[in-house]
N, C-alpha and C positions, 0 to 999 in steps of 0.2 A: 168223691175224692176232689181235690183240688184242683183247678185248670192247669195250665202250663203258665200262663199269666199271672195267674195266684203265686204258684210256688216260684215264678220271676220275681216278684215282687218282694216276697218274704226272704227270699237270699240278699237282695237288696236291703231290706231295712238290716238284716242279721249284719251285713259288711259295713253299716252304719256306726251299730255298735260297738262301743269300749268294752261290755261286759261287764257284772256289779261293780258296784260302787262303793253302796250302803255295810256297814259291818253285817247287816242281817243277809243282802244278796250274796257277798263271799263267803256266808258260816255258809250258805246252802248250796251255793256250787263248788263248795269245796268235796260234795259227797256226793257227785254225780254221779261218778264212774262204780263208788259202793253200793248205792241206792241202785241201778241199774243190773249189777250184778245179782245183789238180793233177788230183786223182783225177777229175773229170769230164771233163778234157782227154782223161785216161788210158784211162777206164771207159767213155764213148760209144763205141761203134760208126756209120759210116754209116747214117744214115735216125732216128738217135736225136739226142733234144733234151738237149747238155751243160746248157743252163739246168734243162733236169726235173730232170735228177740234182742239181743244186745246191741246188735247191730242195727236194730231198727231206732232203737232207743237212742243211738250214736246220731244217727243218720237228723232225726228231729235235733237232737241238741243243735248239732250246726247248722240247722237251718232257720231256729227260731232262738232269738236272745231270754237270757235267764238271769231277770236284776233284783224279781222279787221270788216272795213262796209263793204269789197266788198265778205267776204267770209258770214255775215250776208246777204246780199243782196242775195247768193246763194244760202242758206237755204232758205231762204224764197220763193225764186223760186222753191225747190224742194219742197217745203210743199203747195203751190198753184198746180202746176201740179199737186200732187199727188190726193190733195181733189177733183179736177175736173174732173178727170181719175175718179177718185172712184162714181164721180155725174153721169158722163156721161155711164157711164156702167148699172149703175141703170136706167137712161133714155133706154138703150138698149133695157134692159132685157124687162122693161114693154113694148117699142116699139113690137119690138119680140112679145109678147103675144097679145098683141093687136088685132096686123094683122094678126096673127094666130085664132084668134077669130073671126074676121069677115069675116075669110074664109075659112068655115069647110070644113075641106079633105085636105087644103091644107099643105103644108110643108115647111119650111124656106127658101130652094132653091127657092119654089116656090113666095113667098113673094118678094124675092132680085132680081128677073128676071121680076119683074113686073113693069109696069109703076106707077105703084100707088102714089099717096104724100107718104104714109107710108113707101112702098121703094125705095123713095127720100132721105127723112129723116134722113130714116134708114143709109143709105150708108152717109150721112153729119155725124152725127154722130159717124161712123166708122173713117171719115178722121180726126175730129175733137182729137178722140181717139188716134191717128197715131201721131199729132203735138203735143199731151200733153207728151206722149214718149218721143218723140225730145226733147223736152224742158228738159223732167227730167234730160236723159243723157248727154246732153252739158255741165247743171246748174253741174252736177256730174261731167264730166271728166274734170271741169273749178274749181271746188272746190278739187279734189286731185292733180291736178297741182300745185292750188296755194298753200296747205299744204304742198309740198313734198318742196313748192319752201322756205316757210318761214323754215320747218327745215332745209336745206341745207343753210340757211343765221346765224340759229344759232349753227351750225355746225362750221364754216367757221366766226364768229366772232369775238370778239374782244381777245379770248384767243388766237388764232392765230397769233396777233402781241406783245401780252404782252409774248410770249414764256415760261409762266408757268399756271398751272391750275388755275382757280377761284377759290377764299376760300370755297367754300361751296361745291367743287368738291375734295378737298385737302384731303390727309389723316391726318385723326389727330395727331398734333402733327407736321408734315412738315411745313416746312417754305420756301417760292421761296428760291432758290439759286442763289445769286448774283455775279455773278462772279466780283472780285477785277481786277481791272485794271494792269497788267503788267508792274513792273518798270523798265524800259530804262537804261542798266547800265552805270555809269557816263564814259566817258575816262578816261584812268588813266593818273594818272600824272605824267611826265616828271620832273625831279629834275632841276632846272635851274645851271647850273654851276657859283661856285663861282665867285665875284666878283674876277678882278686881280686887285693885290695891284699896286697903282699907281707908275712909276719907276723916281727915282729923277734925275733932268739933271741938268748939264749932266753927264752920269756914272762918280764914281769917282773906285780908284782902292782901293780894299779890305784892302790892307796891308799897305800903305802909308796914304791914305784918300785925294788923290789927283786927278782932273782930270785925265782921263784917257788920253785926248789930251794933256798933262804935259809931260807922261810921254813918256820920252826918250829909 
């Protein structure tokens, strides 16, 4: 079973949680409370309480968040293990007593060293005990992998490439800041040098107004 630390922790991350999100996470916790009922119609045996199992069933949902099927599939494996665990220890106990009944004097040890069907049984049921174990904590160490893993995706989403917070993470009153584009300053410009006046040919001379090849 899970430490006290463990099951600290996992209320922690569950009080983290929003809950689905995805169209596929809400079609599947829309049918928890049905799904739950089923299975405890299904999963009771005579002499068993279907309210136990639904309650137990209750008890995991809020303790572990539900956004996909494959983290639904893992509760539901840890809430079968646990019911079965809990069957099969009751099957123990009366075993145990049993064969302690139909052989006075004797003592537990003395029971499990015996060849008896009864501590047969008894020892199948001990291993049976052993696999439902396994089961719980794989289903567990496969269900906080994959929550670490989906926050570490919303960690690392899409605020990441928009390089400012989401509105509803924003302080009030902020607005992204968008930085203006940097304007290129133009070249300056070169004054073009005057047109030269066009000169008449062929020169004439200033002070006569004669060719300049005239004059002598």
């Amino acid at each position: 079973m899970a430490t006290p630390a463990q099951l600290s922790a996992n209320r922690a991350n569950a009080q983290r949680s929003t809950g689905p999100r995805s169209v596929e996470g809400k079609s599947v916790s829309r049918f928890n409370a049905l799904k739950h009922g089923v299975d405890a119609a299904s999963i009771a045996i005579p002499g068993e309480d279907a309210n136990a199992y639904q309650a137990l069933a209750g008890a995991y949902d809020e303790t572990y968040p539900t956004e996909t099927v494959i983290q639904r599939f893992l509760i539901d494996s840890l809430v079968r293990a646990d019911w079965h665990k809990k069957r099969l220890q009751r099957l123990e106990a009366d075993l145990i007593r049993k064969a302690l009944d139909d052989t006075p004097g004797a003592t537990l040890i003395d029971v499990m060293l015996s060849d008896s069907p009864a501590a047969k049984l008894l020892a199948r049921i001990q291993r049976q005990l052993a696999a439902h174990e396994r089961a719980w904590f794989r289903a567990h160490r496969e269900l906080v992998r994959l929550a670490a893993s989906l926050a570490a995706d919303r960690e690392d989403g899409i605020d990441r490439y928009l390089g400012f917070a989401a509105p509803q993470n924003r302080p009030a009153g902020a607005t992204p800041r968008i930085e203006e584009p940097e304007e290129s300053e133009s070249p300056e410009r070169t004054q073009s040098p005057a047109p030269r006046t066009a000169q008449s040919w062929p020169p004439v001379d200033e002070k006569t107004g004669k060719p300049l090849y005239f004059v002598g």
